[in-house]
C-alpha positions as CSV (number, residue, x, y, z in Angstrom):
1,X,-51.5,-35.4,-10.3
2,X,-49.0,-32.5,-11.4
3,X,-50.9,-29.9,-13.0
4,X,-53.7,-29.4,-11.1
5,X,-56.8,-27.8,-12.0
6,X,-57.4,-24.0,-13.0
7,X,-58.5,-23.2,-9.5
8,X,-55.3,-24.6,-8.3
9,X,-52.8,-22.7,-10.9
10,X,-55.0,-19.4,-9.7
11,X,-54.1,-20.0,-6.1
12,X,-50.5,-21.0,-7.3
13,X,-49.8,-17.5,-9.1
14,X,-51.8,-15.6,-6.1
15,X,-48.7,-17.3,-4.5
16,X,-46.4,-16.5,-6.2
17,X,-47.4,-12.7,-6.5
18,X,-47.7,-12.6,-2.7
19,X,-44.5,-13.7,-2.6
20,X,-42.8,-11.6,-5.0
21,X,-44.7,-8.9,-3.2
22,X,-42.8,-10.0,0.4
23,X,-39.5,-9.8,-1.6
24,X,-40.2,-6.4,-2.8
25,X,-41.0,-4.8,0.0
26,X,-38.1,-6.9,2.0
27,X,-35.7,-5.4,-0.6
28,X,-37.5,-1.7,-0.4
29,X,-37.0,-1.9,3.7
30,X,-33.2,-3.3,3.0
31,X,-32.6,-0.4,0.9
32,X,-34.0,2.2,2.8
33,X,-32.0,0.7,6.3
34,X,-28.6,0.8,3.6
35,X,-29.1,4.3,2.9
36,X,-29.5,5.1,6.9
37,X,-26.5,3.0,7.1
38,X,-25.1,5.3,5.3
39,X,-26.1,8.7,6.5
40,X,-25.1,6.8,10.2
41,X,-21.9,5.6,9.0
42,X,-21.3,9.3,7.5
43,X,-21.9,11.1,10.9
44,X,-19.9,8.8,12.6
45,X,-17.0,9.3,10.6
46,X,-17.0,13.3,10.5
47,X,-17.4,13.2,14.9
48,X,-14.6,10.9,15.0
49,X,-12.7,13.6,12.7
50,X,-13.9,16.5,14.8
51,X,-12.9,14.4,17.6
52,X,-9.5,13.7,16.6
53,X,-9.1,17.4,15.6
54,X,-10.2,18.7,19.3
55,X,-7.5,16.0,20.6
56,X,-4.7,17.0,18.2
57,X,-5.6,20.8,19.7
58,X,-5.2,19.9,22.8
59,X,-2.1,18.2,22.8
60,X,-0.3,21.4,21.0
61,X,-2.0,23.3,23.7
62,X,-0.9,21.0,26.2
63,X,2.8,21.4,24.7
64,X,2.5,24.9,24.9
65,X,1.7,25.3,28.3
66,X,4.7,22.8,29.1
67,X,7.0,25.1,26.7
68,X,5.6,28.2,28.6
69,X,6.3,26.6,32.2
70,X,9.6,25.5,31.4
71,X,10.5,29.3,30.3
72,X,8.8,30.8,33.4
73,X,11.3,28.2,35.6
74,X,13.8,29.4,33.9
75,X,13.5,32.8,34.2
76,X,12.5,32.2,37.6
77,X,15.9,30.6,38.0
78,X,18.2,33.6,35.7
79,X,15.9,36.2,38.4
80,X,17.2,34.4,41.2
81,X,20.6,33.8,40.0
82,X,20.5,37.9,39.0
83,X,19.9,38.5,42.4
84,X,22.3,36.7,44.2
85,X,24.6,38.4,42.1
86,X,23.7,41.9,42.6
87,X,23.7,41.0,46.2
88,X,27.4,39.6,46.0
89,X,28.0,42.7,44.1
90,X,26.9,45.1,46.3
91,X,28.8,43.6,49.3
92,X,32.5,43.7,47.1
93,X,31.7,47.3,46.3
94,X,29.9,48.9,49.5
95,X,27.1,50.5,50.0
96,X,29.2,53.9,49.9
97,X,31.0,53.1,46.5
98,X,27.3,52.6,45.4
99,X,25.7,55.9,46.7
100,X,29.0,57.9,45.3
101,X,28.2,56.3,41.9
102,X,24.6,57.4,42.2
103,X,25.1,60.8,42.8
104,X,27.7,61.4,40.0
């Protein structure tokens, strides 16, 4: 028999409630573990921006400091170069030449 007594249609809507109940509060947790999703998702996105921003600073500092040694070498290099120079200098002109120029 289909139908089924009243007894039976009262346990078949308890049933049904209980179930609907399961889906609702299936769908409640589902939404509330979307929205931490969310905030999750969120958080990891803006550290992956600060992240990427810290890197980009560091490379410029990076390039900097290369820029920086690169114009220390080659002053390093014009100071030596100078040097030579005023040594070669001071040999073709003599020590005297250079002390009569001082004292004019």
């Amino acid at each position: 028999r289909r139908g089924g007594g009243p007894a039976q249609r009262r346990g078949r809507a308890q049933v049904l409630r209980e179930v609907g109940e399961a889906i609702d509060e299936a769908e409640g947790r589902m939404r509330r573990l979307e929205g931490r999703f969310r905030v999750f998702k969120h958080d990891m996105h803006w550290r992956q921006q600060r992240e990427e921003a810290a890197a980009l600073q560091l490379c410029r500092m990076e390039g900097a400091l290369f820029d920086a040694e690169d114009a220390a070498m080659l002053l390093e290099t014009a100071s030596h170069d100078l040097r030579r120079e005023i040594e070669r200098q001071t040999i073709l002109i003599g020590p005297e030449a250079i002390a009569r120029g001082r004292d004019r």
